[in-house]
Rosetta silent file (secondary structure, phi, psi, omega in degrees, C-alpha in Angstrom):
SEQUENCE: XXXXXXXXXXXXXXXXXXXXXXXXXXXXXXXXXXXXXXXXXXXXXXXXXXXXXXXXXXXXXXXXXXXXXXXXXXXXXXXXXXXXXXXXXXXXXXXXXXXXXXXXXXXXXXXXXXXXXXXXXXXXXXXXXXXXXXXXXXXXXXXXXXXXXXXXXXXXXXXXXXXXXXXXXXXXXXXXXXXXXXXXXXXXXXXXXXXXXXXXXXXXXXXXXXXXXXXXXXXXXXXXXXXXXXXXXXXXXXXXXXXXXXXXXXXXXXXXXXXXXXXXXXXXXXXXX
SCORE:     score description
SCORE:     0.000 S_00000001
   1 L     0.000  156.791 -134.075  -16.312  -10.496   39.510 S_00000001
   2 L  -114.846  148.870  176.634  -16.895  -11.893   36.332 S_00000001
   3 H   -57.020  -36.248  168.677  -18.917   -9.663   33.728 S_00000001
   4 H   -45.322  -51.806 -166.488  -21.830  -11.897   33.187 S_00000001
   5 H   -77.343  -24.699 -165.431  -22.298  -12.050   36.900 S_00000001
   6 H   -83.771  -21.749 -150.165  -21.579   -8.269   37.942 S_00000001
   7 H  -104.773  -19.459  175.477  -24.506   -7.426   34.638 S_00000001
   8 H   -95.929   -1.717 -173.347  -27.000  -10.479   36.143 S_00000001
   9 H  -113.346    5.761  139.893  -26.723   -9.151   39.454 S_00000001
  10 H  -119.483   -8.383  157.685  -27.406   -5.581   38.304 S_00000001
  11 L  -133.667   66.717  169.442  -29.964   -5.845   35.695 S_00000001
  12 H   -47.730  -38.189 -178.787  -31.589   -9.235   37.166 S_00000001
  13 H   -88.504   -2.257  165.986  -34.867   -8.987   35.733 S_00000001
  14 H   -81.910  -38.352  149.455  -33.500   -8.611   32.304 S_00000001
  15 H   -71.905  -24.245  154.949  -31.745  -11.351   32.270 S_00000001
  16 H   -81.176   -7.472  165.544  -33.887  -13.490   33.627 S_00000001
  17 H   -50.030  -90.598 -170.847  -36.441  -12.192   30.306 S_00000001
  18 H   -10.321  -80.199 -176.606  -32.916  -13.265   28.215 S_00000001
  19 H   -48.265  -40.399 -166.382  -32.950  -16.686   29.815 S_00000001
  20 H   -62.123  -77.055 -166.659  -36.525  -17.136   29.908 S_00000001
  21 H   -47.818  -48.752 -147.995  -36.896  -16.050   25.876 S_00000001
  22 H   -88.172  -57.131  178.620  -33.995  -18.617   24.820 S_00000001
  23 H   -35.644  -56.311  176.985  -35.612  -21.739   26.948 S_00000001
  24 H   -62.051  -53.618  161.240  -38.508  -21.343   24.727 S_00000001
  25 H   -70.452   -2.729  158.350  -36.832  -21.366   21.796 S_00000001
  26 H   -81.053   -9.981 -175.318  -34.512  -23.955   22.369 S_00000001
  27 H   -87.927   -1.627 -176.319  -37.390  -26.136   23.271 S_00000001
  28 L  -103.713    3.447  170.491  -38.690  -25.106   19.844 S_00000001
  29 L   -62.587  119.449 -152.017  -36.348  -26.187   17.898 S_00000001
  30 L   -71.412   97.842  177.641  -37.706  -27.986   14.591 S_00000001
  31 L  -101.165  -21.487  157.254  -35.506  -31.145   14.953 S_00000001
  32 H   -40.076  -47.658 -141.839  -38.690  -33.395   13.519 S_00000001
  33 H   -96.720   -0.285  135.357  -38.502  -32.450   10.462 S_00000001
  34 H   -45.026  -63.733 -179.938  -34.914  -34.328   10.284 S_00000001
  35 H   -45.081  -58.238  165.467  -36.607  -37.384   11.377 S_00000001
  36 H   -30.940  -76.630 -170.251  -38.898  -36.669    8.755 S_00000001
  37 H   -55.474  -64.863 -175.685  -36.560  -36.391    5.916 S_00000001
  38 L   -77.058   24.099  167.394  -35.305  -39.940    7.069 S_00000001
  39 L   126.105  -22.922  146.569  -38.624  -41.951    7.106 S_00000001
  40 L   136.181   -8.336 -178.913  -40.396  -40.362    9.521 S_00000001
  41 L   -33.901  139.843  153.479  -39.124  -43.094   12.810 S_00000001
  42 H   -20.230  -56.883 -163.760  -40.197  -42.982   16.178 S_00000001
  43 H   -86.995  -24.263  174.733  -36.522  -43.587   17.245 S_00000001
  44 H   -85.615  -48.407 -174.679  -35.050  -41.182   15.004 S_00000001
  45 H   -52.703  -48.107 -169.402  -37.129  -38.129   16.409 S_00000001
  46 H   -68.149  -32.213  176.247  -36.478  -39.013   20.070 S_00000001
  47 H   -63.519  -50.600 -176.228  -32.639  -39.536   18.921 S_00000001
  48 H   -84.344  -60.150 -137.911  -32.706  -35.918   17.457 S_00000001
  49 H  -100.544  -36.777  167.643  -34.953  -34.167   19.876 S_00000001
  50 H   -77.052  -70.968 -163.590  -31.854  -35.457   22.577 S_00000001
  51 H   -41.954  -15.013  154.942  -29.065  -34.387   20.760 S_00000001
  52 H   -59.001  -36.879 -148.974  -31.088  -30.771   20.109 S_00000001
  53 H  -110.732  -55.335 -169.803  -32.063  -30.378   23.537 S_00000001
  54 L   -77.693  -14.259 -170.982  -28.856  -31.401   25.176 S_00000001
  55 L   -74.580  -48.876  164.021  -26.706  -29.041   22.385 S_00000001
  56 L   -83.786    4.178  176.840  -28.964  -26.199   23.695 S_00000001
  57 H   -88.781    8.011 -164.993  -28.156  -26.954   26.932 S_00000001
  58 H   -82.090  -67.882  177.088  -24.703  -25.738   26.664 S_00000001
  59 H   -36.664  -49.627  172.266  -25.275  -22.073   26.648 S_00000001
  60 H   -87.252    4.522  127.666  -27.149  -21.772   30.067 S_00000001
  61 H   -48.489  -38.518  136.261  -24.773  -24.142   31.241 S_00000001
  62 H   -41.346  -45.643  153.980  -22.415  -21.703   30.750 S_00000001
  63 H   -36.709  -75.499  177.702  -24.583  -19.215   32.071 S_00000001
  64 H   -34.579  -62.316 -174.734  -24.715  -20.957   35.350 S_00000001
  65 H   -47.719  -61.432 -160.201  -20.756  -20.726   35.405 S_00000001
  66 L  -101.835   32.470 -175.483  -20.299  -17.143   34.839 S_00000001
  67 L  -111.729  -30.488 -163.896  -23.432  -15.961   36.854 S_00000001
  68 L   110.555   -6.595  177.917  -21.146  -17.852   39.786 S_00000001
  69 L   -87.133   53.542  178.285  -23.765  -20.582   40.323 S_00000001
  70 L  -100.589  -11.970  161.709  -20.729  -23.316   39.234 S_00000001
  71 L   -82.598   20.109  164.107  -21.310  -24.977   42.892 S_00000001
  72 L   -84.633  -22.525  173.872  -24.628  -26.565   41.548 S_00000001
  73 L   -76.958    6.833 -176.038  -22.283  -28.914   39.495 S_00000001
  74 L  -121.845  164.401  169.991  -20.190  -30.048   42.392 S_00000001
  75 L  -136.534  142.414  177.129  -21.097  -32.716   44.565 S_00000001
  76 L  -114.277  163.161  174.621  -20.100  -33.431   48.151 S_00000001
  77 L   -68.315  -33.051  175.484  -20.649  -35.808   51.027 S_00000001
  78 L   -63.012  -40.439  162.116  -22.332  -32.875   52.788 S_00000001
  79 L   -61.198  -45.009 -168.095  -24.334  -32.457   49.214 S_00000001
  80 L  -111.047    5.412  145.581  -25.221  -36.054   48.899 S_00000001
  81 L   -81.742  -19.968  158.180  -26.446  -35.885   52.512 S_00000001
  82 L   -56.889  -62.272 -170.656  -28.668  -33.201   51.816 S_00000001
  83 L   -59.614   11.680 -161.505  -30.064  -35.011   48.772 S_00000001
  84 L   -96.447  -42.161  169.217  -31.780  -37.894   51.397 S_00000001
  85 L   -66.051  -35.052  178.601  -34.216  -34.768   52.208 S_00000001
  86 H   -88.854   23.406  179.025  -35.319  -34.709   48.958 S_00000001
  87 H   -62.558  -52.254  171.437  -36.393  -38.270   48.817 S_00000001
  88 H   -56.959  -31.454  148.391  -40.162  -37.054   49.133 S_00000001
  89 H   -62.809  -19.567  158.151  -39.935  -35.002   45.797 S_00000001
  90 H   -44.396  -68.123  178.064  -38.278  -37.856   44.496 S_00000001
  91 H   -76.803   -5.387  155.175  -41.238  -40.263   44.980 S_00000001
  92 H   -70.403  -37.129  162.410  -43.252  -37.681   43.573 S_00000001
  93 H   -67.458  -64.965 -176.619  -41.581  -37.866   40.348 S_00000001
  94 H   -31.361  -55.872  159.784  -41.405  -41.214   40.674 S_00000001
  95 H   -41.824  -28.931  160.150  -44.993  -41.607   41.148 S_00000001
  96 L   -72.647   28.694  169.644  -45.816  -40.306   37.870 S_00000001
  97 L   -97.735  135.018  157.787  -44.987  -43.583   36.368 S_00000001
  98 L  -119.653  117.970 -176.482  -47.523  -45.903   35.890 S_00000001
  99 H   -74.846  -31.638 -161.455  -46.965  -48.515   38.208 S_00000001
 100 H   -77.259  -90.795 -177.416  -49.925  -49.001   39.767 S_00000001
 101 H   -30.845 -106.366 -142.655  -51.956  -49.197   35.923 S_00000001
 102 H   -30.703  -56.198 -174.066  -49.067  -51.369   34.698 S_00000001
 103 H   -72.086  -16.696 -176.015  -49.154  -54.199   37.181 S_00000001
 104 L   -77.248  -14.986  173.758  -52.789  -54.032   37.610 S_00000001
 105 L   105.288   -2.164 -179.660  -52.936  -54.618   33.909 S_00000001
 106 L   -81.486   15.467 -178.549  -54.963  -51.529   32.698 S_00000001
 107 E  -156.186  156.996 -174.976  -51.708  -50.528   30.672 S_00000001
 108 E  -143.015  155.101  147.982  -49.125  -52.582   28.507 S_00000001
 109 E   -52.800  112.628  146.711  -45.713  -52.117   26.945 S_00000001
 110 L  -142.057   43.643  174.399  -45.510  -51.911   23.541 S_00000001
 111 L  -108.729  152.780  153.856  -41.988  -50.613   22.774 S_00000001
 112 L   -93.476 -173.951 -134.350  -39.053  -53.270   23.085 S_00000001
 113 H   -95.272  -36.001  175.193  -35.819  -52.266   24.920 S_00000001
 114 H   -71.094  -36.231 -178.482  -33.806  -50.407   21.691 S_00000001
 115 H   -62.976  -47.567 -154.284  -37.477  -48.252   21.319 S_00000001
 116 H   -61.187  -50.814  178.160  -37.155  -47.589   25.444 S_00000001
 117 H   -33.064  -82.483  176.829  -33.854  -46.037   25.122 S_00000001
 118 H   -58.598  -14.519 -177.857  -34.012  -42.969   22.950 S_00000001
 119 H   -60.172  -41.296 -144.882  -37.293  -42.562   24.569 S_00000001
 120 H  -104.422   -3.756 -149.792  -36.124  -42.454   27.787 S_00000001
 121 H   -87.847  -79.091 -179.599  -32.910  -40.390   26.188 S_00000001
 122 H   -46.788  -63.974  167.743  -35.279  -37.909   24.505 S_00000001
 123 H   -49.864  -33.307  177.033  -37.010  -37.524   28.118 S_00000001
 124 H   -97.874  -15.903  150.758  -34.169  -36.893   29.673 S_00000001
 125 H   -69.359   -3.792  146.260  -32.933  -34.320   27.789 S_00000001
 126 H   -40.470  -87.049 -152.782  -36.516  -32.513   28.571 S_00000001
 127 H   -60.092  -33.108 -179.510  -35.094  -32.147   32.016 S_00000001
 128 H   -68.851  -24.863  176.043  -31.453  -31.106   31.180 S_00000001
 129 H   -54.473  -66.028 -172.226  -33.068  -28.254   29.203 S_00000001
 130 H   -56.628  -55.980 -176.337  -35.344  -27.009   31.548 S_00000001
 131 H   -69.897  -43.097  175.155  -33.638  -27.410   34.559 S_00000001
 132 H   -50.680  -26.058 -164.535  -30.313  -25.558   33.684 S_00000001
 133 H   -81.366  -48.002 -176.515  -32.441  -22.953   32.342 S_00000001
 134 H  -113.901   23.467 -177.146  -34.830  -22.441   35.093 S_00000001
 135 L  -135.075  -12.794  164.891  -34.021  -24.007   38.257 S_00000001
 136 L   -78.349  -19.044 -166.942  -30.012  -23.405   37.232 S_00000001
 137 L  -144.775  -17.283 -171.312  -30.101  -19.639   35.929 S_00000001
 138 L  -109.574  -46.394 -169.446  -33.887  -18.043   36.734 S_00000001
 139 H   -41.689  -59.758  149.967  -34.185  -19.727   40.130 S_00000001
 140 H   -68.488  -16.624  147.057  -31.244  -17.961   41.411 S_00000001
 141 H   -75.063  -23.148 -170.381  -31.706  -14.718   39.911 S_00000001
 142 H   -78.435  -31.024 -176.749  -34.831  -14.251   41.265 S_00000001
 143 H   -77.037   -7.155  170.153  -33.263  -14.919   44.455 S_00000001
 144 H   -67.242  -14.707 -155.844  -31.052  -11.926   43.961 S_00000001
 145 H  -111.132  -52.409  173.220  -33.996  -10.172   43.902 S_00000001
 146 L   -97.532  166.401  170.076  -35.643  -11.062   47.234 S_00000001
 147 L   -43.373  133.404 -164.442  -34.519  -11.145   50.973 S_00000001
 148 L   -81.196   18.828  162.434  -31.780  -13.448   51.524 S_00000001
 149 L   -86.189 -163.480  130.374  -33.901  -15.435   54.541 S_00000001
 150 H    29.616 -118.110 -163.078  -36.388  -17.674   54.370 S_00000001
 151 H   -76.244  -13.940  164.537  -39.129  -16.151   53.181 S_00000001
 152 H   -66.855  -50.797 -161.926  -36.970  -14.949   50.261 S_00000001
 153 H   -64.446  -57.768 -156.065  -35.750  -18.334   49.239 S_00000001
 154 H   -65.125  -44.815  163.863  -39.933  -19.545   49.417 S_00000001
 155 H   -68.660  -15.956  145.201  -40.818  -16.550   46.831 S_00000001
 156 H   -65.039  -16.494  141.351  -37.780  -17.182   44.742 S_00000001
 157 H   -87.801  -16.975  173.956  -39.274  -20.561   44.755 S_00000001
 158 H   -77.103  -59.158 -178.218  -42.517  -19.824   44.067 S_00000001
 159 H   -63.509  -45.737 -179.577  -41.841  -17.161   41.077 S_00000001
 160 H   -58.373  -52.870 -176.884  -39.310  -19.424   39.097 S_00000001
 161 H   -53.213  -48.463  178.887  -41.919  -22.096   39.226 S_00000001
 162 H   -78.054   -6.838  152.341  -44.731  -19.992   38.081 S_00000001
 163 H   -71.118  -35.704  178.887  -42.466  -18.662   35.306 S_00000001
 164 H   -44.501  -53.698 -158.923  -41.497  -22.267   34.698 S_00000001
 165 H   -67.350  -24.024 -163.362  -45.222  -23.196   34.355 S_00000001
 166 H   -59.572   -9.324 -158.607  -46.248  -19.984   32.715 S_00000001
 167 H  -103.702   -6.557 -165.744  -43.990  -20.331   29.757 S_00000001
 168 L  -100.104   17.924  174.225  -46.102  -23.698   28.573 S_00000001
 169 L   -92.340  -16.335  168.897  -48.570  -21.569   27.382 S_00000001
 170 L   -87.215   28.532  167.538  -47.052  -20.922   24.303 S_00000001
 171 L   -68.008  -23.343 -173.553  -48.047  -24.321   23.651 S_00000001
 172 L   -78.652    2.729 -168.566  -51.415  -22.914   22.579 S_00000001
 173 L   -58.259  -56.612 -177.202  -49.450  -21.547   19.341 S_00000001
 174 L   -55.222   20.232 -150.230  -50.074  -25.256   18.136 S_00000001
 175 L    93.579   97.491 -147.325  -53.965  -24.990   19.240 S_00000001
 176 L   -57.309  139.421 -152.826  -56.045  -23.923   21.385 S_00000001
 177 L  -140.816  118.255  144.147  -55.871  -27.174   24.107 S_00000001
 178 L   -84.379   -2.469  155.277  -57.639  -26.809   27.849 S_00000001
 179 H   -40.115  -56.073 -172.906  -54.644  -29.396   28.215 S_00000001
 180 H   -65.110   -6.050  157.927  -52.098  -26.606   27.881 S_00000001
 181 H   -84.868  -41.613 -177.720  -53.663  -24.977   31.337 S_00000001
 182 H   -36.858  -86.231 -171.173  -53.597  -28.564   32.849 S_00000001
 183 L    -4.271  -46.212 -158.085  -49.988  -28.467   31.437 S_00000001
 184 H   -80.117  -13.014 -178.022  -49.147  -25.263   32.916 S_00000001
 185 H   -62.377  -57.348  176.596  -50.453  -26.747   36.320 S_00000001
 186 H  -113.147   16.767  139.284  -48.500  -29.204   37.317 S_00000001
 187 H   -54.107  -47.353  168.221  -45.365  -27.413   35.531 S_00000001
 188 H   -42.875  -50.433 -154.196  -45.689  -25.181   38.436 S_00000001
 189 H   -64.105  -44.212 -167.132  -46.153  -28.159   40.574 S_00000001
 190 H   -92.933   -6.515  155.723  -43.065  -30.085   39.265 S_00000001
 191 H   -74.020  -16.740 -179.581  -41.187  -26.744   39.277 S_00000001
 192 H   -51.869  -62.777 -168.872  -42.207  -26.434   42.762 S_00000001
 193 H   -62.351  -46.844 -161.177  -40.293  -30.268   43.770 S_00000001
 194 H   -79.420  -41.728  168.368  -37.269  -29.470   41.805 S_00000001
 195 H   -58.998  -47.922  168.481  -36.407  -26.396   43.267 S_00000001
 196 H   -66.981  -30.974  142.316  -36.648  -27.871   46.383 S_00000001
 197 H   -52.185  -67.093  136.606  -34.980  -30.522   45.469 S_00000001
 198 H    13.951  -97.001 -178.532  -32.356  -28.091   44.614 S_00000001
 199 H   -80.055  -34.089  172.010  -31.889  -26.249   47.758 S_00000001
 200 H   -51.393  -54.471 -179.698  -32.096  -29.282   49.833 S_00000001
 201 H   -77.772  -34.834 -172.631  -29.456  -30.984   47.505 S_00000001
 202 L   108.604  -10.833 -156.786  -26.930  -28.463   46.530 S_00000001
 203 L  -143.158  157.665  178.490  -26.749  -29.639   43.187 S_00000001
 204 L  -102.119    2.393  159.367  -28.863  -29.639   39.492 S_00000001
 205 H   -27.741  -81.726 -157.433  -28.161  -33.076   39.388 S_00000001
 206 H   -66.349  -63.215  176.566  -31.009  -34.498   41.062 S_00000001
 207 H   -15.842  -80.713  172.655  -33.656  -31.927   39.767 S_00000001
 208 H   -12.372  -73.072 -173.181  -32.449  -33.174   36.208 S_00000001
 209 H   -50.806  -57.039  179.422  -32.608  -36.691   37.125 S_00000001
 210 H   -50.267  -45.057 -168.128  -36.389  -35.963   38.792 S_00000001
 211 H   -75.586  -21.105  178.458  -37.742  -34.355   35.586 S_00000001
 212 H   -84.201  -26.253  154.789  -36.848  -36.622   33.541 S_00000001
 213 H   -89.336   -1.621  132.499  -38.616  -39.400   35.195 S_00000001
 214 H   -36.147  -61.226  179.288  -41.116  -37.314   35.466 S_00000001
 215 H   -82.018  -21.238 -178.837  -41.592  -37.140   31.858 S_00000001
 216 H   -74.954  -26.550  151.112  -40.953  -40.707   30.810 S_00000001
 217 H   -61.866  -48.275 -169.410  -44.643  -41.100   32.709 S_00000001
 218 H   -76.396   -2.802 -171.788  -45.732  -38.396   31.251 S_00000001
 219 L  -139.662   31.581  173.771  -45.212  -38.920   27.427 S_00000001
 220 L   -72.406  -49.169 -140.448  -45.458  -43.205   27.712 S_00000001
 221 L  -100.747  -25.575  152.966  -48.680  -43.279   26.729 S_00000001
 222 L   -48.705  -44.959  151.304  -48.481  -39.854   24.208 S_00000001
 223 L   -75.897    8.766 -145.202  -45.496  -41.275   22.749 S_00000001
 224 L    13.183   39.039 -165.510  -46.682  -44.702   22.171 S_00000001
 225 L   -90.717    1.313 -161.356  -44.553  -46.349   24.268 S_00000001
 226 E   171.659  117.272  165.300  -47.173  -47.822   26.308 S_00000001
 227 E  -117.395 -175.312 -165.002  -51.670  -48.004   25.943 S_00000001
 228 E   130.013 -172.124  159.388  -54.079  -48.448   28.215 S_00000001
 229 L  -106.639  118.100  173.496  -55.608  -46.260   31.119 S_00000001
 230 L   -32.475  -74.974 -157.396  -53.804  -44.485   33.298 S_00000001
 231 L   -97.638   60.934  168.537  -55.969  -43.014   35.579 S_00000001
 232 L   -50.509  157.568  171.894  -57.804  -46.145   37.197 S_00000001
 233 H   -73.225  -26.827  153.743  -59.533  -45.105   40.548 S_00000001
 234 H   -57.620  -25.412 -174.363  -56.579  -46.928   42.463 S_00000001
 235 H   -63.084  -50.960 -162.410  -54.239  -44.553   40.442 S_00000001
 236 H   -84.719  -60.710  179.925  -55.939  -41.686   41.284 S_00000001
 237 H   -40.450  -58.529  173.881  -56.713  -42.197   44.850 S_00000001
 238 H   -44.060   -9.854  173.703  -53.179  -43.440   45.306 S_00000001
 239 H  -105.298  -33.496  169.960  -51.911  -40.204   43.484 S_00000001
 240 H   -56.524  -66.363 -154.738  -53.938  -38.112   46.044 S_00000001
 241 H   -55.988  -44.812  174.576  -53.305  -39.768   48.938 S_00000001
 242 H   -61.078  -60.076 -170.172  -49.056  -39.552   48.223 S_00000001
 243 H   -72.184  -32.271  162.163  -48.889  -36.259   47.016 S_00000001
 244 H   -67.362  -36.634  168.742  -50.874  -34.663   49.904 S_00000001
 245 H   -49.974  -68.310  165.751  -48.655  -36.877   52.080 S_00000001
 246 H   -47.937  -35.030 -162.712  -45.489  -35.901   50.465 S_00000001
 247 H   -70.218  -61.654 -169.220  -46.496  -32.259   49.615 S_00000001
 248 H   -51.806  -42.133  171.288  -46.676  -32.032   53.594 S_00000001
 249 H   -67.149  -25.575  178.508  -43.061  -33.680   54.586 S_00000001
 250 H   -74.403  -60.155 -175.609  -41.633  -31.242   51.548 S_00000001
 251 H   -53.391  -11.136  170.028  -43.545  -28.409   53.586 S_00000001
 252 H   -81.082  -56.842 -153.745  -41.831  -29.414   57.438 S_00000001
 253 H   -49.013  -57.552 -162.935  -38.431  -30.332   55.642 S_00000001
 254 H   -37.901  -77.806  176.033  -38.584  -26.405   54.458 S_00000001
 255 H   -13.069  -76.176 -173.316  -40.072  -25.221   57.751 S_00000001
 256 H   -66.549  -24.307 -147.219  -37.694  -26.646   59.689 S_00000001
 257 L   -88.895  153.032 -179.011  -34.369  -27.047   57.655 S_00000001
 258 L  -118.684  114.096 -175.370  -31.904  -24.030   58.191 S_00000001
 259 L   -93.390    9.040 -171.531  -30.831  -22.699   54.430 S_00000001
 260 L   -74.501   -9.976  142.114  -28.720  -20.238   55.440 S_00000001
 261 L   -31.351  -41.821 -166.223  -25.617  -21.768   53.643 S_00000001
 262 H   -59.951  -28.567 -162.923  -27.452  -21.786   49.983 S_00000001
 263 H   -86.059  -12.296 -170.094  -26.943  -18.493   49.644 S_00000001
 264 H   -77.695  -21.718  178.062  -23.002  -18.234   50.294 S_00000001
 265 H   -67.585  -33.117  119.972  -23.371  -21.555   47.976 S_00000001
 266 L   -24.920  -22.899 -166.503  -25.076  -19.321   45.580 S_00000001
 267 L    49.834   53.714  135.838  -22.903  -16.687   45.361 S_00000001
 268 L   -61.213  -34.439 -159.610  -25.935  -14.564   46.657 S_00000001
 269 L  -108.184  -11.376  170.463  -24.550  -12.682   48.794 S_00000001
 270 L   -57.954  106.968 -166.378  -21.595  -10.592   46.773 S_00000001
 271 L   -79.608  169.657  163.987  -22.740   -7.203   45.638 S_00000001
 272 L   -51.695  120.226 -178.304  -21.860   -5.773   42.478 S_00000001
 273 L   -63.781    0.000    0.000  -18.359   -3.901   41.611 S_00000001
């Protein structure tokens, strides 16, 4: 057993603190003030903000490896049959694009296709952050921590997420916001889909992939990549109406789905030396 792994699997809650501590400050990393010093571009920031983001992803990529969680990085036909269940957390990410406001015309484009890129670049290194750190390295410690059924796996999903969301609070450092509770709200929520996306898939792949399209809705119109109004009353009904719909088929799939593999797939079950 490897040291990293025999020291996260006997002082778990310290490490996840470790992990926890470092996500925020790699997500804090001043990388504007490059952009700055070269004219202040859009396109330069987002360009800088990936290469920062993805740079800091290395360490809890490593992490993963020497905790023993190096099968979230492989993928299999058994693995990419899995990921079919997580098509309903899928269209939940998905859904936070807005399609419905674009074609109806309450929202426009106003980046061209070289603008789109780093944007979408910059977004997706959002997800590679986050997710190795918490749905790659806290998700599974915490499951070291509860019963290895079930109902362990659903509080080991529950607690990563509400660290996940819980951690956007130092957002208020910048200024007091009542955004930054929204924020912290559906951080839960979209830590909620990715872990389960996750355990369904086998892999940090798709989680990655989800968050990141997650966020290119979520920063179009923030980022100026896109005005208008989102949240038309077709938006919103049409955002209820999915997400209670989905949120229930994610809640069956669990119910029903037998997880007892994740954990040998985990490395969960190996005690300490």
């Amino acid at each position: 057993m490897k040291p990293l792994e025999k020291s996260a699997k006997k002082g778990t809650a310290s490490m996840i603190v470790t992990v926890v501590l470092y996500a925020i400050g790699a997500s804090s990393v001043p990388y504007a003030w490059l952009s700055d010093l070269l004219g202040g571009a859009k396109e330069l920031e987002w360009i800088f903000g990936f290469i920062a983001r993805t740079a800091c992803a290395i360490l809890p990529i490593y992490l993963i490896l020497e905790f023993g969680f190096g099968d979230l990085f492989k993928l299999s036909a058994t693995k990419l049959k899995g990921s079919l269940l997580a098509i309903p957390s899928v269209l939940i990410a998905v859904n936070n694009l807005p399609i419905i406001p674009l074609m109806s015309g309450y929202m426009s484009i106003n980046a061209n296709f070289w603008q789109f890129i780093p944007f979408v670049l910059n977004c997706l290194s959002i997800g590679i952050l986050e997710e190795v750190c918490f749905r790659g390295c806290v998700f599974p410690l915490f499951a070291y921590k509860f019963s290895k059924d079930k109902k362990g796996l659903f509080w080991s999903v529950v607690c990563s997420s509400a660290v996940f969301g819980g951690v956007h609070i130092v957002n208020l450092l910048g200024g007091f916001s009542p955004f930054v509770f929204l924020q912290m709200g559906y951080s839960f929520l979209i830590g909620l889909i990715c872990a389960f996306a996750l355990i369904v898939s086998g892999n940090i792949y798709l989680p990655i992939l989800m968050h990141g399209v997650y966020d290119v809705g979520g920063f179009m119109v923030s980022e100026g990549i896109a005005s208008g109004v989102i949240w038309t009353l077709p938006n919103v009904i049409w955002t209820a109406v999915a997400s209670v719909l989905l949120g229930a088929v994610i809640i069956i799939i669990f119910i029903k789905k037998d997880f007892s593999k994740l954990n040998g797939n985990l490395n969960l079950l190996r005690n300490p030396e």
